[in-house]
Short mmCIF file of the C-alpha atoms (twelve columns), coordinates in Angstrom:
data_MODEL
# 
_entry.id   MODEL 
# 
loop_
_atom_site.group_PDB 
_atom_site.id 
_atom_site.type_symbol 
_atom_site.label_atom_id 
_atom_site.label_alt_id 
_atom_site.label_comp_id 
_atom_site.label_asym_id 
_atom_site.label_seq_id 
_atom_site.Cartn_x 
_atom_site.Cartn_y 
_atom_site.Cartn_z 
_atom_site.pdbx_PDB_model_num 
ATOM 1  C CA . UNK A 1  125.731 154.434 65.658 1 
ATOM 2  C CA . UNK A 2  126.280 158.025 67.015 1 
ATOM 3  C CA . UNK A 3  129.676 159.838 66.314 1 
ATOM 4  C CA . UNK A 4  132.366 159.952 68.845 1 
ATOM 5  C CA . UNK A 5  132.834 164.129 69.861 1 
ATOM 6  C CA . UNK A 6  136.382 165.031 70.221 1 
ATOM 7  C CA . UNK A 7  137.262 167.398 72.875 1 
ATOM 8  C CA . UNK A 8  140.701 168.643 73.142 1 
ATOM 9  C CA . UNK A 9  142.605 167.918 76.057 1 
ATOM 10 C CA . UNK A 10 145.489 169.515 78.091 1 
ATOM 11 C CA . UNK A 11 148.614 167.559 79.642 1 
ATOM 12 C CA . UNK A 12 147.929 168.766 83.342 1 
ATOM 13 C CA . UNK A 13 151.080 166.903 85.009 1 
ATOM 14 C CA . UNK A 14 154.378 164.947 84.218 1 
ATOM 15 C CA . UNK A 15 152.728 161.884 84.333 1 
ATOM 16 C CA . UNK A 16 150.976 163.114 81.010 1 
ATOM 17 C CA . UNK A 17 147.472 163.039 82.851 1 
ATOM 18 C CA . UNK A 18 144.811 165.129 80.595 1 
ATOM 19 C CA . UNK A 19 141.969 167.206 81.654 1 
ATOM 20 C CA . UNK A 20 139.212 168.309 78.676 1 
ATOM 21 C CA . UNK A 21 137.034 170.680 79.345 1 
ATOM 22 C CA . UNK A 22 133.237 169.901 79.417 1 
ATOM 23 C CA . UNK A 23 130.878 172.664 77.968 1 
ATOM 24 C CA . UNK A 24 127.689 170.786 79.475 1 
ATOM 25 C CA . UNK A 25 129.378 170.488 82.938 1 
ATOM 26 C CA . UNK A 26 131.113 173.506 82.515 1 
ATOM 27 C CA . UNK A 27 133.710 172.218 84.282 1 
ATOM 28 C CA . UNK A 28 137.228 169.995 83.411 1 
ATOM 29 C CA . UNK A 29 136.636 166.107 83.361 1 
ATOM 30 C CA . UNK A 30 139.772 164.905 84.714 1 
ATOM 31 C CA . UNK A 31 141.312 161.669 82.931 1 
ATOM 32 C CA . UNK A 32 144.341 159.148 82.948 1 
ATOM 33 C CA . UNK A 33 147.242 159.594 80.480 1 
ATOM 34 C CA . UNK A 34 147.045 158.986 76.340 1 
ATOM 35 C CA . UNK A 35 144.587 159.996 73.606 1 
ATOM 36 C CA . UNK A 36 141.472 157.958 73.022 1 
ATOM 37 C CA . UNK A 37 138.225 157.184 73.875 1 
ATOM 38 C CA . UNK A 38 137.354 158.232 77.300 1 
ATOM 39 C CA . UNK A 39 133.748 157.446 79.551 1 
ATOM 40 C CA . UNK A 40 132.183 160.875 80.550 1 
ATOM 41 C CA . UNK A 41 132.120 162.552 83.984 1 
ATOM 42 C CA . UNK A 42 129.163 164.390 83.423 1 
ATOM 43 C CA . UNK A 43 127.333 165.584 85.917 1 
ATOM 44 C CA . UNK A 44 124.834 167.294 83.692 1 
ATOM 45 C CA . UNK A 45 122.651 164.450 82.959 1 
ATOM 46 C CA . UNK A 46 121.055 166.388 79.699 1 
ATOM 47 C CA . UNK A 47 124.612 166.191 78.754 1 
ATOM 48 C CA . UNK A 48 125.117 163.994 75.860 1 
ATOM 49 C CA . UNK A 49 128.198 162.523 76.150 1 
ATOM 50 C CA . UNK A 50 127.044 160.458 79.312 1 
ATOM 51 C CA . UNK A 51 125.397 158.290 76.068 1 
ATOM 52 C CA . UNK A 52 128.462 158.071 73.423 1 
ATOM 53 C CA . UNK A 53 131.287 159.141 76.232 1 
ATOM 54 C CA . UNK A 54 134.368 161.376 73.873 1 
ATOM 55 C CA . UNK A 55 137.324 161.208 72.817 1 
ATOM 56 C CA . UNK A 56 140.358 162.771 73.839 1 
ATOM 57 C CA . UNK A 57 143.039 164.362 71.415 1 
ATOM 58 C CA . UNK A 58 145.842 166.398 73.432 1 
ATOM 59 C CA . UNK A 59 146.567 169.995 72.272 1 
ATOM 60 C CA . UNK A 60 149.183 171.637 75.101 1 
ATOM 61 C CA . UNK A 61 150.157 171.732 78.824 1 
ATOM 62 C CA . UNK A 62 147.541 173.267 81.157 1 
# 
């Protein structure tokens, strides 16, 4: 079984939505509220976390 990556993630409203940014993409994935394991938004298909998707710990307000 692969490992999960962690990406850090940034509170981006009141509603505690979080946005991580994606170093494949090179772009922010945009995701619901709360920490955990998230399905990637890659659209870099070479882009590994399209196979083991990431998980999302929250580090500040964007």
């Amino acid at each position: 079984m692969k490992e999960i990556p962690v990406l850090e993630a940034f509170e981006r409203n009141s509603d505690g939505m979080l946005s991580a940014w994606c170093s494949y993409c090179v772009e922010f994935h945009h995701h619901g509220a709360g920490e955990g394991h998230r399905i990637a938004h890659c659209t870099n298909e070479k882009s590994p976390y399209k196979i083991t998707g990431y998980e999302l710990k929250k580090v500040s307000k964007l």
